[in-house]
C-alpha positions as CSV (number, residue, x, y, z in Angstrom):
1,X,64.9,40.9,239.3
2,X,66.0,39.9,235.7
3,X,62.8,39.4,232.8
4,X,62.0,36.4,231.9
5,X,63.2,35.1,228.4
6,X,60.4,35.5,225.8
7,X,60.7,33.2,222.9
8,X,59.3,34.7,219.4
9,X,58.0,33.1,216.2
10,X,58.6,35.6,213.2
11,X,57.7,34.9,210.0
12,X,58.0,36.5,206.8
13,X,55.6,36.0,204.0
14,X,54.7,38.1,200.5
15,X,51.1,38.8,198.9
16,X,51.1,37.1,195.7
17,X,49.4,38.5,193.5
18,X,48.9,36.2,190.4
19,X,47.3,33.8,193.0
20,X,44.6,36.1,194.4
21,X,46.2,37.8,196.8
22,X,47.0,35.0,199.6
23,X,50.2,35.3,201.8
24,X,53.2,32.9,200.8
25,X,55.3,31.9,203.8
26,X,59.0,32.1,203.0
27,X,60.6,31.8,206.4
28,X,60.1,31.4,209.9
29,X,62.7,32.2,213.0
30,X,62.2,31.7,216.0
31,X,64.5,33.7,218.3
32,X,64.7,34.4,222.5
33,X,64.2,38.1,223.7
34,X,66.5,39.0,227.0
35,X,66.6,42.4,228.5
36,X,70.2,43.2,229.1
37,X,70.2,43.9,232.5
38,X,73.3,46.4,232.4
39,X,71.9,48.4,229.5
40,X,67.9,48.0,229.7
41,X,68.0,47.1,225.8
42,X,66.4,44.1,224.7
43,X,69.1,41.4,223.3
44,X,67.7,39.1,220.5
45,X,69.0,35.2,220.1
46,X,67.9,33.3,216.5
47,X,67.4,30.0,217.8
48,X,65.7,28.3,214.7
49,X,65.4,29.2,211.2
50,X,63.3,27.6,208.6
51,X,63.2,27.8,204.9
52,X,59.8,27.5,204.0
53,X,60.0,28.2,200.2
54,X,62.4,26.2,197.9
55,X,65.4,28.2,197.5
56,X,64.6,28.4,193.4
57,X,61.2,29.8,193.8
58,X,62.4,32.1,196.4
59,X,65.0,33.7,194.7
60,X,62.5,34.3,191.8
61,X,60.1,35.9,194.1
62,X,63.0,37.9,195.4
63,X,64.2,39.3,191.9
64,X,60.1,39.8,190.9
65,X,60.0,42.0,194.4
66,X,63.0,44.0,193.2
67,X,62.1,44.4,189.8
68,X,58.9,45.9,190.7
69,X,60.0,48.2,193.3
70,X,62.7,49.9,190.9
71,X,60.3,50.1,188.2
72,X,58.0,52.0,191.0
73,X,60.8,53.8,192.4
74,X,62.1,55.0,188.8
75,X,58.1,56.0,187.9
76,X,58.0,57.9,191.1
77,X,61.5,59.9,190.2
78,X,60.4,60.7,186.7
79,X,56.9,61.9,187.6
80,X,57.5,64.0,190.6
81,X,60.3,67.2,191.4
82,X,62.9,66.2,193.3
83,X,65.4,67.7,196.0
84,X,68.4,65.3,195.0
85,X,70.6,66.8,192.9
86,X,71.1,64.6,189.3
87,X,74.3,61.8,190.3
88,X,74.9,57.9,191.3
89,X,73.9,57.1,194.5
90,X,73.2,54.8,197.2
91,X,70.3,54.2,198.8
92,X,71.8,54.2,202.2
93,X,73.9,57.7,201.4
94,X,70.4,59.1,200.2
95,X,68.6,57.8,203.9
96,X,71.6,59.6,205.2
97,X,71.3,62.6,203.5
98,X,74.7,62.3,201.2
99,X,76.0,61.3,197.7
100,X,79.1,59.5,196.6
């Protein structure tokens, strides 16, 4: 007997900090789960997506996030012994284990 579709409101938000803490909706999808019933793995369908936050003050919330997270990233780096050898890398070779 196939599943029954289930239909799922995501939504992603960011604590803003400046403004005491409260969440700040960006988007919201909505999106149909089906079990694929050859493989048994769930199969996900974006049916709606809404921009909640103008696309200006989103993208400056973006670039904030990033800025902060290298900053923390390059603190982290400088104040703690690493295993990865000095070079330029990616962050997707270093999840993998590798270098350029």
């Amino acid at each position: 007997m196939a599943r029954k579709t289930e239909r799922w409101t995501l939504s992603s938000s960011f604590i803003d900090k400046t403004h005491g803490g409260e969440p700040k909706p960006m988007t919201e999808r909505v999106v149909d789960l089906q079990k694929d019933p050859k493989t048994g793995k769930w199969v996900v369908h974006e049916v709606e997506c809404r921009q909640l936050m103008p696309e200006e003050e989103r993208k400056a919330v973006v670039d904030a996030i990033m800025r902060n997270a290298s900053e923390q990233m390059s603190e982290y780096i400088s104040t703690h012994d690493s295993a990865i050898a000095p070079g330029t890398y990616k962050i997707v070779d270093l999840l993998r284990g590798g270098s350029e």
